[in-house]
N, C-alpha and C positions, 0 to 999 in steps of 0.2 A: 082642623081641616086645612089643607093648603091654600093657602092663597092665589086666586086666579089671576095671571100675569094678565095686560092691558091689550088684548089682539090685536083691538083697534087702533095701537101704536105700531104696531110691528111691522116693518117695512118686508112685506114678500118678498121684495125685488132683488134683496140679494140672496133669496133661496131659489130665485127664477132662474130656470136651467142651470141648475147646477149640477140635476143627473141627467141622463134622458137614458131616449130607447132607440136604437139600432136597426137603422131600415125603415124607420117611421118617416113619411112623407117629408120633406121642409123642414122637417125637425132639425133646430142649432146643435153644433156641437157641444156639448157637455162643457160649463166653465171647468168643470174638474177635473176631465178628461175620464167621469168611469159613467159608465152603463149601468143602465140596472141588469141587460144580462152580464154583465161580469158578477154579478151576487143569484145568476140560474131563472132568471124570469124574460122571456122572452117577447117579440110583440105577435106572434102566435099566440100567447097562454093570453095578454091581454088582451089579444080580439076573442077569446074563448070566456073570460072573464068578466067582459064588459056587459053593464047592469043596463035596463030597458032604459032609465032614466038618462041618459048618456048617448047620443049620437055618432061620434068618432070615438076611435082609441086613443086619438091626440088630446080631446078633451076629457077624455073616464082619466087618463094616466098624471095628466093636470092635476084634477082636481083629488084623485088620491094623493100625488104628494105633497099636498098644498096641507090637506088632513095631516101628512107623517109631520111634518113642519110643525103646524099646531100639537101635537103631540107633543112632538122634539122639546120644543122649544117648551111647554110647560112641566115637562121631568127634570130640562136643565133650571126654570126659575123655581122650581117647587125645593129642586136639591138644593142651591144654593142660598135661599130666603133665609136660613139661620146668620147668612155672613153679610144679609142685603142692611143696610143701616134701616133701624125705623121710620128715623126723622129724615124720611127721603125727601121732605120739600126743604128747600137750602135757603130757599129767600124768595121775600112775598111784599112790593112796595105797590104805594103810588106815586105815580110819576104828573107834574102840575097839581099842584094846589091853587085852587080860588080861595082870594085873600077880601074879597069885597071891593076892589078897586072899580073904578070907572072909567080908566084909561081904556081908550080905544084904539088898534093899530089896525091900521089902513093892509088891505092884502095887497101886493103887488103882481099878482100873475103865476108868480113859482109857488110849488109845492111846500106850503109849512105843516112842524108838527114837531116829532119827536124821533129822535135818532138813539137808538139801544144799540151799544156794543159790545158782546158776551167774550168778557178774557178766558175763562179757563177752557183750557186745553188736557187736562190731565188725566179729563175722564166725561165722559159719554153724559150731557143734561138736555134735560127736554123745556125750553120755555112754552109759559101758557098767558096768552091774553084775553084778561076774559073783559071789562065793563070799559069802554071807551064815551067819553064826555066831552063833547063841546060846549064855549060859551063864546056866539058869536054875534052880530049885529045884523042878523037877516033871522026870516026866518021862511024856510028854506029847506030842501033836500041838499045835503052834504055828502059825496061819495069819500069816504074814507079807506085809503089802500095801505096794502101793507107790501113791503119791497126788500126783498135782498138786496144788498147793497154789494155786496161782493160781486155780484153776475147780471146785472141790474134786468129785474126779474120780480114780476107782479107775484106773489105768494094769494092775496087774499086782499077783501073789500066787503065793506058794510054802509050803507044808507043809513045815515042818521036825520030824521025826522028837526030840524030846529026851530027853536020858539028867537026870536030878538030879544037878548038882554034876561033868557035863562036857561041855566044850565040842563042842558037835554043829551041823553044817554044812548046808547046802543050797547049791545053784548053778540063780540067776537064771536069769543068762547072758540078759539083756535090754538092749536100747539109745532111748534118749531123745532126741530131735532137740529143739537149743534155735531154731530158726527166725529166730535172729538177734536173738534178745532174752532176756532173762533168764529162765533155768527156778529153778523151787523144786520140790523136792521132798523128800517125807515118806517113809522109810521105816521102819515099827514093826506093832505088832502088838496086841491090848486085853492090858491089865496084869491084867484079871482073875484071881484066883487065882493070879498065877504072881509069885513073887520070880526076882530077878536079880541076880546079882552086881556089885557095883559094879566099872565099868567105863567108864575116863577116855575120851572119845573121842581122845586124842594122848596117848604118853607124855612125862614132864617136865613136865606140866600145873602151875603153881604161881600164888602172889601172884592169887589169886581165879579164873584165869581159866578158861573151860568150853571154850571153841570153837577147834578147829582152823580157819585162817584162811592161803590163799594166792590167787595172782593170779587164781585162775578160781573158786575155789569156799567159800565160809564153810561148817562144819559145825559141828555140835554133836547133845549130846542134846537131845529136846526129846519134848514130852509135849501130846497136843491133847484139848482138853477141847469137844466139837460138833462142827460141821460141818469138814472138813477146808480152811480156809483159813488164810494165814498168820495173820489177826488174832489165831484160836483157839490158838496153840503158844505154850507157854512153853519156857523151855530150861531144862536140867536140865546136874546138872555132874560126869555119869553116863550113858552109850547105854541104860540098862535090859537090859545082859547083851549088847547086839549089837554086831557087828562087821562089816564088809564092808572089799570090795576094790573100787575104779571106777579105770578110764578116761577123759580128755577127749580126744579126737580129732579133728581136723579134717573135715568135713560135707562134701565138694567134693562129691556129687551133689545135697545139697539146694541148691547154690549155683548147680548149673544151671536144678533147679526152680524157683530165685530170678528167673528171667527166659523162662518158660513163655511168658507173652504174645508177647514177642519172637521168639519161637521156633513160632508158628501157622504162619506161612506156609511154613516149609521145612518142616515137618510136614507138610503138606497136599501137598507135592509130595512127600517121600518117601511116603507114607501111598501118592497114586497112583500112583509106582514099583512102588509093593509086588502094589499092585489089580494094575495091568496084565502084570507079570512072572507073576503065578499065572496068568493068562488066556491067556499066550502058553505059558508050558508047559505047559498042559492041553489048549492047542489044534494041530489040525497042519492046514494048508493054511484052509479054511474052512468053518465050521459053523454051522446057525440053529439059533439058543435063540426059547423062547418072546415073547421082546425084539426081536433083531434079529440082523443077522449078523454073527458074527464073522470076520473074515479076519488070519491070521496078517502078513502083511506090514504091514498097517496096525496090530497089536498093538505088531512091533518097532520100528516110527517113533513110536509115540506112549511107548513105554519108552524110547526114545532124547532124548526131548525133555525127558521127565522127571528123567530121570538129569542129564543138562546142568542143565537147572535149577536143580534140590535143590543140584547142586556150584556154581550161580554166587551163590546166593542166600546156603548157608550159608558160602561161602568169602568172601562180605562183612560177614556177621556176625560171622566169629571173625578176620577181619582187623583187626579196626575194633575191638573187643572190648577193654576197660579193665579189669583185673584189682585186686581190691581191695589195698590198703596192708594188711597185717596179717602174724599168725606163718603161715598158712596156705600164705601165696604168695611166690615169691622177687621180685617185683616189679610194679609198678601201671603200667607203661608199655605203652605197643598192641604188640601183638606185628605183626612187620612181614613174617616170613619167608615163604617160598614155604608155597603152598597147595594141598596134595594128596591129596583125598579118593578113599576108593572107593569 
């Protein structure tokens, strides 16, 4: 059985507008400049179309190509899953170790904690955070945020519950899309009133050094004094009492949203598969809508044409289709083999 791509990864946003319909109220232009009537479906046929459950044609026409998308997009992970590497998780630490120490450090006011900077750039990974620990000297609600550093830009925050003088947890359990270029990110908390036990971000840290350092991601503690950009962080050679657990894991549905543009046009035809399949099962023999008439036999010829289509269009695009060089994928060559969509 195919393996179900992660939906709840999958950024809509850049399948949002990318077709539309013509003469629809407010409706944006098209990022890809086609219609869905340029593929014969008009906004007559979907006000004639549109199901009880549905208010406007702006929102029935939404919410079908939100469906051709979900589609779309699990023909393309389902096709390509033979080329996706298995061992899609790439690397899994933790960041601070408690060593048993008893050293206490004073907060000062600025934000401490831990600064992740994600180097690869060569292909689409999704960081995950999931269990966050402090060991601080209060005990205490701890707002704990997490920041892009690039755009200085609150992402996410969690409450952590603190005991004085023991290690007390919270779980993220949130995921970070690097978009094919280097993410940074802050995770800490205001040092205000609160001491924290020294705490090395690696254990065997010696001869100066502060920062855990491998092929995807530099860490350290670090401390930001203004606005949350990297210029403001210094590092520290100490988490301020935190500790987390992350994931790198390879991104293959942002890597389809990597080529949205490309992917309009068989959009536009499944999207009318979808229109006119609702029309033909709601309809039996022939009926006038405020529009026009519908007649079931001319519904199944125009679902018929559609379906061929979507299968001749998207079976050229994943024929032809060049798969990046990286850890992601078992190889960069056109996949040549037979093609057969449902």
């Amino acid at each position: 059985m195919p393996l179900a791509p992660p939906f709840n990864l999958i950024s809509m946003e850049c399948f949002k507008d990318l077709i539309q319909v013509r003469d629809l109220c407010n409706a944006p232009a098209p990022k890809s400049s086609i219609y869905i009537d340029d593929v014969g479906v008009s906004l007559n046929d979907i006000e004639s179309f549109i199901t009880s459950q549905y208010s406007t044609a702006e929102e029935y026409f939404n919410a079908r190509v939100d469906h051709a998308v979900r589609e779309m997009s699990q023909t393309i992970y389902n096709y390509f899953q033979g080329q996706y590497n298995a061992a899609s998780l790439v690397d899994s630490h933790r960041l601070g170790i408690y060593n048993g120490t008893q050293s206490v450090i004073a907060g000062n006011g600025n934000y401490r904690g831990i600064e992740m900077s994600f180097n690869q750039s060569d292909t689409f990974y999704k960081v995950s955070i999931g269990e966050i620990s402090l060991l601080v000297d209060q005990t205490t609600t701890v707002t704990v945020e997490v920041w892009d550093l690039r755009q200085n830009v609150l992402l996410d925050s969690i409450d952590i519950n603190t005991t004085a003088g023991v290690i007390s947890r919270g779980y993220l359990h949130k995921t970070y899309l690097s978009d094919k270029q280097p993410l940074n990110l802050f995770i800490g908390y205001d040092s205000t009133g609160i001491g924290a036990y020294t705490t090395p971000i690696k254990s065997g840290l010696c001869c100066g050094r502060i920062s855990c350092n491998n092929s995807y991601v530099s860490a350290f503690g670090a401390e930001v004094n203004g606005a949350f950009y990297d210029d403001n962080v210094t590092g520290l050679n100490h988490s301020a009492g935190m500790s987390l657990v992350y994931d790198i894991a390879c991104d293959h549905m942002s890597w389809i949203c990597s080529h949205a543009e490309n992917l309009a046009l068989p959009l536009a035809y499944k999207t009318a598969e979808i229109l006119v399949a609702d029309a033909a099962y709601n309809t039996s023999g022939e009926r006038a809508t405020n529009h026009h008439t519908i007649n079931i036999d001319q519904l199944k010829e125009r679902h018929s044409f559609y379906v061929n289509k979507y299968k001749e269009i998207m079976g050229n695009w994943l024929g032809n289709m060049q798969l990046p060089n990286n850890r992601c994928f078992q190889c960069n060559t056109p996949i040549r083999h037979k093609i057969t969509l449902p």
